[in-house]
C-alpha positions as CSV (number, residue, x, y, z in Angstrom):
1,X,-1.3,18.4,-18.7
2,X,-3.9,18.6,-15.8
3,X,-3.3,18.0,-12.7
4,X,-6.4,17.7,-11.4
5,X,-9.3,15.3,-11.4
6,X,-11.4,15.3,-14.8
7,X,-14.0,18.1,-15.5
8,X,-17.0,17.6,-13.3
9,X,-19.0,14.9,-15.3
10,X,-20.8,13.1,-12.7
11,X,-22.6,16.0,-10.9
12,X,-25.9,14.5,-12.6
13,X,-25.3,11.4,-9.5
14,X,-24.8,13.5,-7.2
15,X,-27.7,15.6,-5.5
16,X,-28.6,17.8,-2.1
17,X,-25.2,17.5,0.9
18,X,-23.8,15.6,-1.2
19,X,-23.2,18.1,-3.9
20,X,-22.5,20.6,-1.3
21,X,-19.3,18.4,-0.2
22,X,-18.1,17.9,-3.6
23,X,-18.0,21.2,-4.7
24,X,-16.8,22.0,-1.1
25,X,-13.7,19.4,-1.8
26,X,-12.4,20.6,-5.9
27,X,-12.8,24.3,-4.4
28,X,-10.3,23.2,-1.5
29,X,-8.3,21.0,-4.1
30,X,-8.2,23.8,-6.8
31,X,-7.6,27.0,-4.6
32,X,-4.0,25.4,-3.2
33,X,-5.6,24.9,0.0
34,X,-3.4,23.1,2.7
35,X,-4.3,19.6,1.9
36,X,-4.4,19.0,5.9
37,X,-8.1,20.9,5.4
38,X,-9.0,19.1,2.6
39,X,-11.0,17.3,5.2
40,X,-12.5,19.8,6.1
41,X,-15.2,19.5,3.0
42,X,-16.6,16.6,4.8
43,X,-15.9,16.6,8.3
44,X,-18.3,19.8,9.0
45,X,-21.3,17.8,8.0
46,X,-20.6,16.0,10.7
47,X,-22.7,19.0,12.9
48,X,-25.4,18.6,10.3
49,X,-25.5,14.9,10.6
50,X,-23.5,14.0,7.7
51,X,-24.1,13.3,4.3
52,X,-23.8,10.2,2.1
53,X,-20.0,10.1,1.7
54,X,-20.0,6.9,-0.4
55,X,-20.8,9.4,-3.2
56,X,-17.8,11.3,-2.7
57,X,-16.0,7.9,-2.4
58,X,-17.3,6.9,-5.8
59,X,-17.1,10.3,-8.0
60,X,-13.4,11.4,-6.7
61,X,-11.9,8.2,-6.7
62,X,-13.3,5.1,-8.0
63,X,-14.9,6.3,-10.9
64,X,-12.1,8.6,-12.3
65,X,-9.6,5.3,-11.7
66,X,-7.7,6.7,-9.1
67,X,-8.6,3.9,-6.3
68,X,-5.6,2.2,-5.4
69,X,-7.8,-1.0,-3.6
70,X,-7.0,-0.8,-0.5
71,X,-10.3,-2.0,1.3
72,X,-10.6,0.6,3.8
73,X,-13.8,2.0,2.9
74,X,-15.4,-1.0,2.9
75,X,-13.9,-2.5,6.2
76,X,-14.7,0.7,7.9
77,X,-18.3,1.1,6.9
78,X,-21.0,0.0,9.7
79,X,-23.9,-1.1,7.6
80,X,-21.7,-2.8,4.0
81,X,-23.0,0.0,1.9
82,X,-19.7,-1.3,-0.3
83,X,-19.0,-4.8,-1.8
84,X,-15.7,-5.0,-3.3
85,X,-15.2,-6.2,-6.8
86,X,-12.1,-5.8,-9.2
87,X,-9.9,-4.5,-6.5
88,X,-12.1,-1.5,-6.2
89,X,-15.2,-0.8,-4.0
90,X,-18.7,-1.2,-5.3
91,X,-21.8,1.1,-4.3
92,X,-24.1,-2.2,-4.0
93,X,-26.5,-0.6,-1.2
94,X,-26.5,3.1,-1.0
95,X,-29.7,3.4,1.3
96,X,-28.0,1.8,3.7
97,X,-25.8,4.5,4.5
98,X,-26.4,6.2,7.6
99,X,-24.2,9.3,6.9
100,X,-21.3,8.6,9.3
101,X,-18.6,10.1,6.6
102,X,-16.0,7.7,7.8
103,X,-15.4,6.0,4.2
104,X,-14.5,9.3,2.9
105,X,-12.2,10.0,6.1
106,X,-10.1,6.7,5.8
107,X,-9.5,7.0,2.3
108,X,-5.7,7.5,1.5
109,X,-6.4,9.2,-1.6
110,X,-9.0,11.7,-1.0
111,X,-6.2,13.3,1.4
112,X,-3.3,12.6,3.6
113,X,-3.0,11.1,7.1
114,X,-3.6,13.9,9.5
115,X,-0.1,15.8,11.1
116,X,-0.8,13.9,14.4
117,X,-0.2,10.7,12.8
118,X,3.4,10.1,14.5
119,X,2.5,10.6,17.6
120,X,-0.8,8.2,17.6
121,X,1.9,5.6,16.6
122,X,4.4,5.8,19.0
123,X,7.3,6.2,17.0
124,X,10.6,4.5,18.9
125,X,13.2,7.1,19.8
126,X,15.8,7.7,18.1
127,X,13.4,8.1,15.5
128,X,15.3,9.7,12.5
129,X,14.0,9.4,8.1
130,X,16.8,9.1,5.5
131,X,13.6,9.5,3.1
132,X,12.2,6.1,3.8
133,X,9.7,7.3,6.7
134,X,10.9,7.5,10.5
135,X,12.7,4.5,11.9
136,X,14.8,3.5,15.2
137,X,16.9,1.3,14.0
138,X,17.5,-1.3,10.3
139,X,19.0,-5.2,10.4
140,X,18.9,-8.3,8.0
141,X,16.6,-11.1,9.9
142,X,15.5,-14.3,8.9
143,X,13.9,-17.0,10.8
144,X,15.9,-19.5,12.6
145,X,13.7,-22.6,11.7
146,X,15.1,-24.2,8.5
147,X,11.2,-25.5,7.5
148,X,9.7,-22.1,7.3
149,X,12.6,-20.3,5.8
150,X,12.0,-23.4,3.4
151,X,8.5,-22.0,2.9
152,X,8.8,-18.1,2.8
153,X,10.6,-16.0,0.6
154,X,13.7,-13.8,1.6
155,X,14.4,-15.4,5.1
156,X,11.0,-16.0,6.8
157,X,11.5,-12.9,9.1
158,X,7.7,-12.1,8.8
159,X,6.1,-15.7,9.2
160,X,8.4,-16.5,12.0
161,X,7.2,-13.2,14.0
162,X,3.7,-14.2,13.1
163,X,3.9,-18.2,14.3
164,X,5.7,-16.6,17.2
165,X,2.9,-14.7,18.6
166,X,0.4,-16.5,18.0
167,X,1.7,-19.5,19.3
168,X,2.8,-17.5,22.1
169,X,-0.5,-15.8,22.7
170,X,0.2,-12.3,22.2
171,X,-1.7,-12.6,19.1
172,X,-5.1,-14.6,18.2
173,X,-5.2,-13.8,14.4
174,X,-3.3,-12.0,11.6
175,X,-4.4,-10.2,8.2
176,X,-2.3,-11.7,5.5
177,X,-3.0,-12.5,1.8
178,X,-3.6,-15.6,0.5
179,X,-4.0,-16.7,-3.3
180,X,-7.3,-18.3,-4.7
181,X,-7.5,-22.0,-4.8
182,X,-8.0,-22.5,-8.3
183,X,-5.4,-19.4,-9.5
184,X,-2.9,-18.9,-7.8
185,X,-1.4,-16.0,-8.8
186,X,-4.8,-14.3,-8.1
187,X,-4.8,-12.6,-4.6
188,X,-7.4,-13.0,-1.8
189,X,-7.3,-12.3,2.1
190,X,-7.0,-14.4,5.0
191,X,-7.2,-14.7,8.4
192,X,-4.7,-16.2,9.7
193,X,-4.6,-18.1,13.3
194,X,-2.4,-21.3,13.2
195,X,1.0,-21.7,12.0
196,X,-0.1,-23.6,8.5
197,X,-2.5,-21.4,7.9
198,X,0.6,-18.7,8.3
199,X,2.8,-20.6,6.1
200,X,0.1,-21.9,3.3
201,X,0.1,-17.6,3.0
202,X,3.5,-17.2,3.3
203,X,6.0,-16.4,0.1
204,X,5.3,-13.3,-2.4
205,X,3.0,-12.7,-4.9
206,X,3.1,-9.7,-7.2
207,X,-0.7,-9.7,-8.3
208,X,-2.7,-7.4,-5.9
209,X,-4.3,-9.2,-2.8
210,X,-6.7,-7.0,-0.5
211,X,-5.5,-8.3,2.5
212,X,-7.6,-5.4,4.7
213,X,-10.7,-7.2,3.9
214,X,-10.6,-9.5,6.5
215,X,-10.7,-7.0,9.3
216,X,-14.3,-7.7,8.9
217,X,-14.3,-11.3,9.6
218,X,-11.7,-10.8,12.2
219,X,-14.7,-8.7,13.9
220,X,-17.6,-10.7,13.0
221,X,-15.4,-13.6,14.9
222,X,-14.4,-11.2,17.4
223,X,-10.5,-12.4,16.7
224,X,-8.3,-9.9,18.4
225,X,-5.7,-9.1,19.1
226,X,-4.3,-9.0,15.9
227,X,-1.9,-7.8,13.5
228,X,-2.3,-7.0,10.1
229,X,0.6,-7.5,7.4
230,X,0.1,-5.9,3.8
231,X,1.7,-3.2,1.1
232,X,2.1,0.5,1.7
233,X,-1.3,1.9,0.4
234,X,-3.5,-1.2,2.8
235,X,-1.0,0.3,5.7
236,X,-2.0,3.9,5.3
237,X,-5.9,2.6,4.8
238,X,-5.3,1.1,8.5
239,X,-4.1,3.9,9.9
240,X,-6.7,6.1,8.9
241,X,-9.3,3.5,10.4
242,X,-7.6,3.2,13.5
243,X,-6.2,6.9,13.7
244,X,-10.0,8.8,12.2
245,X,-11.3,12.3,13.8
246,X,-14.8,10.6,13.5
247,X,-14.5,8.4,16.6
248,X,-17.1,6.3,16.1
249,X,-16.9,2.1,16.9
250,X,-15.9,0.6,13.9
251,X,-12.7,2.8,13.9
252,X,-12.3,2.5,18.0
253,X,-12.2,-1.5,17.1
254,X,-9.1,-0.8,14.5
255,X,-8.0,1.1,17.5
256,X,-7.9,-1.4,20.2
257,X,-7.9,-4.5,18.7
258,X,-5.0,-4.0,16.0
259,X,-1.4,-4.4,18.1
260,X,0.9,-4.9,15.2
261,X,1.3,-3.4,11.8
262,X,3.8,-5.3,8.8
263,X,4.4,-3.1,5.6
264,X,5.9,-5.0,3.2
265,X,8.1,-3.1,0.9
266,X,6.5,-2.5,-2.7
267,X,7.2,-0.2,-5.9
268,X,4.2,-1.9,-7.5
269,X,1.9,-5.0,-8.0
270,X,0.7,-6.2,-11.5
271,X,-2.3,-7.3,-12.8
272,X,-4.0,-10.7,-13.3
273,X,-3.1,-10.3,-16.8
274,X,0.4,-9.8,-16.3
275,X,1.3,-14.5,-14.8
276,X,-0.1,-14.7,-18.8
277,X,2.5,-12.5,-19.8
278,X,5.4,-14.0,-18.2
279,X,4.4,-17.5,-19.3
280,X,4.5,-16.2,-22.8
281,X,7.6,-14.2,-22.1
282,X,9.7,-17.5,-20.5
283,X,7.7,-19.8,-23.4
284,X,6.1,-22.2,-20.2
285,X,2.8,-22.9,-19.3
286,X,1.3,-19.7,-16.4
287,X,0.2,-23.1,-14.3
288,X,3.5,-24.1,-13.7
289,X,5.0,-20.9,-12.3
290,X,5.0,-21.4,-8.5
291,X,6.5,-18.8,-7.2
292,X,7.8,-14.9,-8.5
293,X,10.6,-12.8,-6.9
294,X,11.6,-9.4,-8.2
295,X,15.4,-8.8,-7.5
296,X,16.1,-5.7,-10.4
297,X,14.6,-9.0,-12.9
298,X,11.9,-11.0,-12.6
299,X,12.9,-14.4,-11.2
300,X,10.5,-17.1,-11.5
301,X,10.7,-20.4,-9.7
302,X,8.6,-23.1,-11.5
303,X,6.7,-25.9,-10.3
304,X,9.7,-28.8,-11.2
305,X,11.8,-26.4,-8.5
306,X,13.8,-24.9,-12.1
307,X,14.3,-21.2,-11.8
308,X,14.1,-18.8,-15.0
309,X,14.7,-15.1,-15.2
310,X,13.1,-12.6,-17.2
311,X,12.8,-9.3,-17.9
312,X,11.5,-6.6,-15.1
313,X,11.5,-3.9,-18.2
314,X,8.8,-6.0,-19.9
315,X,7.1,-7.3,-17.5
316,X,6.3,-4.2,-16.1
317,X,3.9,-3.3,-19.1
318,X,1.4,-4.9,-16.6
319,X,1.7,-3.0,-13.7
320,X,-1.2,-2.2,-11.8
321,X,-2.3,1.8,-13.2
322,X,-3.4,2.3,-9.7
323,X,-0.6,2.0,-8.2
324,X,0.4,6.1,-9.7
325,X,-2.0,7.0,-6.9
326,X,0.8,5.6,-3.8
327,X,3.1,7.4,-2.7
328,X,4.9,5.1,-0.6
329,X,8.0,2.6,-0.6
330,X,8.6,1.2,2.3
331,X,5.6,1.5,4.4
332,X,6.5,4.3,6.5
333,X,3.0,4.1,8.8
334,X,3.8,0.5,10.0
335,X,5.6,-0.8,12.9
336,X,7.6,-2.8,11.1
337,X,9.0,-2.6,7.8
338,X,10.1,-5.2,5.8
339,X,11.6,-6.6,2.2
340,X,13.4,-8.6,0.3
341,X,16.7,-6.5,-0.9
342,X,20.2,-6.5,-0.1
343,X,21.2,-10.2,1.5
344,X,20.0,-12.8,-0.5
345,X,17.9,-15.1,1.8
346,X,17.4,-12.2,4.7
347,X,14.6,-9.7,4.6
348,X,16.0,-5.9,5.5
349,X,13.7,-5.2,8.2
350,X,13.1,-1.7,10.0
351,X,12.0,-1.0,13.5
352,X,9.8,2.2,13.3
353,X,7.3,2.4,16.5
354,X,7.6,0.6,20.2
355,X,4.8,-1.7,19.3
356,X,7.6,-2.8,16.2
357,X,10.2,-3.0,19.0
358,X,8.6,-4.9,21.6
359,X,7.2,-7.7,19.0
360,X,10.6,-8.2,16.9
361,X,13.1,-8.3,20.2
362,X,10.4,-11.0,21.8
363,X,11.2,-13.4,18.6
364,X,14.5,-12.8,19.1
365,X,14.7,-13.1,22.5
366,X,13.0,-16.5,22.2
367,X,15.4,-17.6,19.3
368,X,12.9,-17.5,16.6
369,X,14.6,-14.8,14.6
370,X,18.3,-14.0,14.4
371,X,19.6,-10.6,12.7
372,X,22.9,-9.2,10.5
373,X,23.8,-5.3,10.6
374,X,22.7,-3.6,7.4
375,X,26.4,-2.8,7.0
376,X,27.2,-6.3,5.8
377,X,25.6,-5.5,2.5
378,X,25.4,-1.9,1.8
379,X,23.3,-2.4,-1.3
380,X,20.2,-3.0,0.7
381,X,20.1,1.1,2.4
382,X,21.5,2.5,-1.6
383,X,18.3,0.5,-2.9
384,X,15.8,1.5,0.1
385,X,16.2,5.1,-0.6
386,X,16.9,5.2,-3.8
387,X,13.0,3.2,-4.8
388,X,11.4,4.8,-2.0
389,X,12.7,8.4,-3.5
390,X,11.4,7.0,-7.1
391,X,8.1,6.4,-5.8
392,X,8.1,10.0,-4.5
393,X,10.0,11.9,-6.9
394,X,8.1,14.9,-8.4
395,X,4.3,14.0,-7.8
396,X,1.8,15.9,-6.3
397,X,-0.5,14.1,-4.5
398,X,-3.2,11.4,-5.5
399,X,-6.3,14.0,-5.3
400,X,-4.4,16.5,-7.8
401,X,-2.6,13.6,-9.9
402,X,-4.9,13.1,-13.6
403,X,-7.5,10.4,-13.8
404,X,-6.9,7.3,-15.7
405,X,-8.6,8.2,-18.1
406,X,-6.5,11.4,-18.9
407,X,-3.5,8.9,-18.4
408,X,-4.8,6.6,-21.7
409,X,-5.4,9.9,-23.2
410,X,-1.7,10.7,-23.2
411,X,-0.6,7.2,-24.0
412,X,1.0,6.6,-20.3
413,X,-0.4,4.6,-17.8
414,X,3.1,3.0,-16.4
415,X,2.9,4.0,-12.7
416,X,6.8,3.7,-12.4
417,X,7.0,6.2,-14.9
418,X,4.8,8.5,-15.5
419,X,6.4,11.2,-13.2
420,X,10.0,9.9,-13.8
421,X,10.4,9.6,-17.6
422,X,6.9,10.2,-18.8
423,X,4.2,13.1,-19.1
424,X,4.3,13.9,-15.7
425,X,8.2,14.1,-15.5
426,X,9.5,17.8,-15.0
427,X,10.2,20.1,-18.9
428,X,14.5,20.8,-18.6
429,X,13.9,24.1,-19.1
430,X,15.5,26.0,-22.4
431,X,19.0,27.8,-21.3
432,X,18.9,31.5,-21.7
433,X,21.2,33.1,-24.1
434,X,23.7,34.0,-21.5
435,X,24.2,30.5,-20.4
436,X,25.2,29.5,-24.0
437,X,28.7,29.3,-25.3
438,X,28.9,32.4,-27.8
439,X,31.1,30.4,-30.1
440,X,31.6,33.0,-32.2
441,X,32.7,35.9,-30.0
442,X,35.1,32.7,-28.7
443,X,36.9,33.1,-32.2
């Protein structure tokens, strides 16, 4: 099986620099290069004054069905050359690009976050990984105010922290997802600046949202600070905006006007599709399901308040094929991680950075948030490593992973399984005649 993007199909599109990065990039890519240089195939235009990296963007990673939708190039680009469509960019205006390469240097998939990366975030000592990213310290937490624990999902922790500091001042605005008006189960983002606008967002929704979008309103209104909550693979897109080698000012904004970071906890999200299916699967009407919580089965809370539980196994036929491409469980790059297993009603939340520290302890402090020691359900730490291990066990990473279409080709797209039980998954290898029983020298 390859492990590598498809043959080179596209070099028609691609012309002049351009070409010269590509090539540049599948040599590093294909010669085992340290994937810390795989950078390097773009960042030396730099000295040459760049080179229309939206291509790159497109031909690695979009086109081939590896995008995982996480918004960053787009947020990150200073003259739109992207609209966003389908949960994937769009090259709408490509002579507007004015060669700054920092699309191609915030994207999580074309390579990982540079080895400097813990130190820009301030990790909180003691700072140790038990193979769920560094963290200081792990507690249940839930909001103390009955009404919002009334309207969030798995204790409230994050909308109480949220209402907190905004209504406090020490934050104008956060990045959250929202759902569209008329759907919703279908994901959009938000910025959010009063408390209702907190809790009309609040509650989880398994359908992708691209909640990073509205970093650019939250410039064009010059909201700041803020924080940004959102899955794994939108965390490591903010990073790489706020933490890029190509200082330029749409990355120093990321950099000075972000103060908080929220990963939410996530194996994977599903597709529109996928609200039809479980209506079909629980024999009700997709309208009426108001609310869906994954807890090892898919619990779904109808609109008359009546819950009904199906099946994860079948449900998971509609998860996102994107999210192979993510590597990450818990949200390692964020200040704060949180989700919803273990105590039922209590979000296990982990302090990683200061910035975490400093935010959580003030809602405490101020009697917003009140917390339980991991150790009063166990199952909560057994569950955290075990699906943040599954999410990492035996792939390479997203550049080197096959295309999509190489994925249909095979018959696999399940991004659960496909390097667990499926092609990807490692061949037991045969046992060699001298580790086989000789039954009959044993007679």
């Amino acid at each position: 099986m390859s492990q590598t993007s498809a043959p080179d199909t596209a070099t028609a599109k691609t012309a002049g620099p351009a070409a010269t990065v590509r090539e540049r990039y599948r040599r590093l890519l294909q010669s085992a290069a340290d994937p810390h240089e795989w950078a390097y195939a773009w960042r030396t235009e730099l000295n040459r004054g760049g080179f229309p990296a939206s291509r790159l963007i497109m031909e690695e990673v979009v086109e081939p069905g590896k995008c995982i939708g996480c918004a960053a190039c787009v947020t990150i680009c200073p003259t739109s050359v992207f609209d966003y469509e389908s949960e994937r960019p769009v090259e709408a205006r490509p002579d507007a690009c004015v060669q700054c390469v920092l699309c191609a240097d915030v994207c999580p998939v074309l390579r990982p976050p540079d080895r400097d990366l813990p130190g820009f975030l301030k990790l909180r000592a003691p700072a140790t990984d038990e193979g769920f990213g560094p963290y200081s310290y792990g507690v249940y937490a839930r909001a103390t105010d009955p009404a919002i624990r009334a309207r969030a999902q798995d204790g409230g922790m994050v909308s109480a922290l949220l209402i907190h500091h905004l209504e406090t001042g020490r934050l104008r605005g956060a990045v959250v997802g929202d759902v569209d008006p008329e759907n919703r189960h279908i994901g959009r983002h938000r910025i959010a600046c009063t408390r209702e606008e907190v809790l009309s967002c609040a509650a989880s929704r398994y359908t992708y949202s691209p909640n990073i979008l509205a970093l650019n309103e939250a410039r064009e209104k010059d909201i700041k600070p803020i924080a940004v909550v959102g899955v794994p693979c939108q965390v490591n897109g903010v990073r790489m905006q706020q933490h890029s080698s190509i200082r330029m000012s749409m990355a120093s904004w990321c950099r000075e006007n972000i103060s908080l970071v929220i990963g939410l906890f996530c194996s994977e999200a599903f597709t529109h599709e996928s609200v039809e299916q479980l209506g079909r699967m629980i024999g009700v009407d997709p309208a009426r399901i108001a609310n869906i919580n994954i807890k090892g089965k898919v619990v779904v809370r109808l609109d008359s308040g009546e819950v009904i539980n199906a099946s994860l196994k079948k449900f998971r036929e509609f998860a996102r094929p994107a999210c192979l491409y993510c590597l990450d469980y818990s949200a390692e790059a964020a200040d704060i991680g949180a989700g919803g297993i273990g105590l039922d009603g209590w979000t296990l939340t982990l302090i990683r950075t200061e910035a975490g520290h400093k935010a959580f302890q003030a809602a405490i402090d101020d009697g917003w948030i009140e917390t339980r020691p991991l150790s009063d359900d166990p199952r909560g730490s057994f569950l955290l490593k075990k699906l943040s291990a599954d999410k990492k066990a035996n792939r390479p990473l997203p550049a080197l992973m096959p295309t999509l279409e190489e994925r249909r080709a095979l018959g696999h797209v399940d991004p659960k399984t496909f390097y667990t039980t499926g092609p990807g998954a490692p061949k037991a290898q045969a046992a060699s005649p001298n580790d086989r029983n000789d039954e009959s020298g044993a007679k």
